[in-house]
N, C-alpha and C positions, 0 to 999 in steps of 0.2 A: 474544557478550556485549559490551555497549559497556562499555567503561575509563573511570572520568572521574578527573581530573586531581586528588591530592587538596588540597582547600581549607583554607585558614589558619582557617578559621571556618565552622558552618553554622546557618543561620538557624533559628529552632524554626519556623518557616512551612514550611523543603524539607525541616525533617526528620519533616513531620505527611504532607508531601506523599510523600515517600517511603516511611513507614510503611504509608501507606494501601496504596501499589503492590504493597508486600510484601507485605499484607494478600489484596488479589489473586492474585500469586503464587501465592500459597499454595493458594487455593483451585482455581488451572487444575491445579496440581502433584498435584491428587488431596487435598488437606486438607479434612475436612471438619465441622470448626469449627476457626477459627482468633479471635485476639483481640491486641488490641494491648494493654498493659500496661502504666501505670508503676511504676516497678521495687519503691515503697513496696508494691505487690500482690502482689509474691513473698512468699508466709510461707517462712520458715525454722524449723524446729524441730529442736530436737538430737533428739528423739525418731523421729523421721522418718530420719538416720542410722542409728540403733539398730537399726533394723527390720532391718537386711540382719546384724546378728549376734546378733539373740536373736529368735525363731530362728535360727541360723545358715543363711544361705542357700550350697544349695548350689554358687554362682558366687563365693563368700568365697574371695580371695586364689588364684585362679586367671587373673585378667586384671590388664590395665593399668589399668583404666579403676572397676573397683571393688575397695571396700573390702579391704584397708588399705591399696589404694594410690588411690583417689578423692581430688578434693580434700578434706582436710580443713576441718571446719565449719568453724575459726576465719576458712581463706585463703576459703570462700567468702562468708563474709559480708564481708569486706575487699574483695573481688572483685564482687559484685552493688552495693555503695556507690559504685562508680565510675560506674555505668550510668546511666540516667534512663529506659530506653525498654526493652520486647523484646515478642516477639511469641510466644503461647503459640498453641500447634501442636494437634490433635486431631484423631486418627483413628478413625474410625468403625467397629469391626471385630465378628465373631460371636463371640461371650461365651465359645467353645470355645478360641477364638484364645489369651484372655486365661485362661481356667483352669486349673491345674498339673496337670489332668490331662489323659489322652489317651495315643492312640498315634502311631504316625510319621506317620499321615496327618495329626492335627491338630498335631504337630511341623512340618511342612513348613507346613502354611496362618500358624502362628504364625510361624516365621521369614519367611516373604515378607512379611508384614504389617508386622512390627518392620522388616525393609528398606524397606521403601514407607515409613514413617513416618521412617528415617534419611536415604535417600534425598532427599525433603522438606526437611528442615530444613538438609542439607548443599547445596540447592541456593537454598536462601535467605539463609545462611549467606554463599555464594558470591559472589550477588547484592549483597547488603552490602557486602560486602569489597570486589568491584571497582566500586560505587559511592561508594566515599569511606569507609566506615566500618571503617577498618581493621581495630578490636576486637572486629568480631561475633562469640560464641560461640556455640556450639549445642550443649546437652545433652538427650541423647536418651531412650528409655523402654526403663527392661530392659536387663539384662547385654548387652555387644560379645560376651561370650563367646556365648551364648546366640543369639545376631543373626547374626553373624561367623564367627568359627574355632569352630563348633558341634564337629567332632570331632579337633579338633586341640590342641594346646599352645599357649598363648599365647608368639607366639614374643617381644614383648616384654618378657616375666618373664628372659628367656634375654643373658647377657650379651656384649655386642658387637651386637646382635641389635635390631632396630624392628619395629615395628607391620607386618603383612602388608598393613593396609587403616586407613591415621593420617588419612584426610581421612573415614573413614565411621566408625571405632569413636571412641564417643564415653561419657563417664560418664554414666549414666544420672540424672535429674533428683533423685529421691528417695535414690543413692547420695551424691549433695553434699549433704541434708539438707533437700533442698524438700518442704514439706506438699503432693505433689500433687492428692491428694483436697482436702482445705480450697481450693488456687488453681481448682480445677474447678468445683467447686460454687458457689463467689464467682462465676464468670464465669457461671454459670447453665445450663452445661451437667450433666446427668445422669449420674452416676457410682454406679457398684455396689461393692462388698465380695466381688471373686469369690475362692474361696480352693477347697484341696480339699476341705471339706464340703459345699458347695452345689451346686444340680442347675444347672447352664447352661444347659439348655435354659428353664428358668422364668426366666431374665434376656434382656429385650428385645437389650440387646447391651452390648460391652464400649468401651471407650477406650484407647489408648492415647494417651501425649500426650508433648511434647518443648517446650522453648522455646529464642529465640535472644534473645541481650544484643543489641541492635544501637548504642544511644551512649550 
C-alpha cells in the first residue's frame, strides 16, 4: 500500500478524484453497489437508535460496539458534521443471509457475509487513512458480536481487557442512529423489510450495507 505524505490542504478536484478510486476499490473488493455520498444524505433519526431496544435486541449491552455503549445520537450527529464526503457500501447477499431465522448452516453463510462486508469497508477505510485522510471512519451492518466473538464474551466489556479484533469490530450503522433503509432507497438501490414473519425465499435477495466518513 503506497503512504502519502499528509498535506497541509486537499483540493475538492484530488479529493472527487480519490473518491472516485475508492469507489473502484470497492467494487474489485467484492462490493456490490457502492455510492459516494455527501454527508447532508446521511438521514439520522433518533427512531432508527430505538430499534435496537424496543424491541430489545438480543445483541443489547453484550458488545462494545452496541447500544448502550454505541456512539450516542447526540456525539454522532456532532461527529457526521465534521465530514463532507463518505462512501456507502452494499452487499449483495441471499435474503436467508439477512433473515433471523435459520439454523447453523444459514448462521455460518450469515456471519461470512457480515465479514466479507467488514472486511470491505476496513479495507477502504485503510486505504484512506494511508492516503491522507486521517479521519476515515467505517461503520458496519449488524452486531460485532454477531460478526466477531459469535460464541464468546465480549472481552472488551471485561476490564483491563481490549477488543480481540479493534480494526474489524465496528458499531453497526443503524446502532449510531442512521435510517439505513431511507439512505438505501434514496441511492436507488432495492431494499426489503426481511424480519421473522416473512417467507425468504419469496424476497429476490437481501443487503447488507456499511459506510465510511472519508473528509
Amino acid at each position: 500500500m503506497i503512504v502519502d505524505a499528509i498535506k497541509k490542504e486537499i483540493s475538492i478536484v484530488q479529493i472527487k478524484k480519490d473518491l472516485s478510486l475508492y469507489n473502484q476499490l470497492a467494487s474489485r473488493l467484492g462490493a456490490t453497489h457502492v455510492k459516494i455520498l455527501e454527508t447532508q444524505e446521511v438521514i439520522l433519526d433518533y427512531r432508527a437508535h430505538y430499534k435496537c431496544l424496543v424491541p430489545k435486541c438480543r445483541y443489547y449491552n453484550t458488545n462494545a460496539n452496541c447500544p448502550p455503549h454505541a456512539p450516542s445520537f447526540e456525539s454522532i450527529t456532532k461527529f457526521i458534521a465534521c465530514f463532507s464526503f463518505a462512501l456507502l457500501v452494499g452487499l449483495k447477499v441471499s435474503s436467508t443471509v439477512v433473515s433471523t431465522s435459520g439454523g447453523k448452516e444459514k448462521d455460518k453463510d450469515r456471519i461470512a457475509s457480515r465479514r466479507k462486508l467488514s472486511q470491505i469497508l476496513n479495507e477502504l477505510e485503510a486505504e484512506a487513512f494511508y492516503g491522507g485522510y486521517y479521519f476515515a471512519t467505517a461503520f458496519s451492518s449488524g452486531s460485532c458480536k454477531g460478526t466477531w466473538c459469535v460464541d464468546i464474551p465480549c472481552q472488551a466489556l471485561e476490564n483491563g481487557k481490549s477488543c480481540r479484533f479493534p480494526l474489524q469490530a465496528r458499531p453497526a450503522m443503524e446502532a449510531a442512529g442512521m435510517d439505513v433503509f431511507k439512505m438505501i432507497t434514496n441511492a436507488g438501490w432495492p431494499i426489503y423489510p426481511i424480519g421473522g414473519r416473512c417467507q425468504p425465499d419469496s424476497i429476490p435477495y437481501g443487503m447488507l450495507v456499511g459506510i465510511v466518513f472519508i473528509i
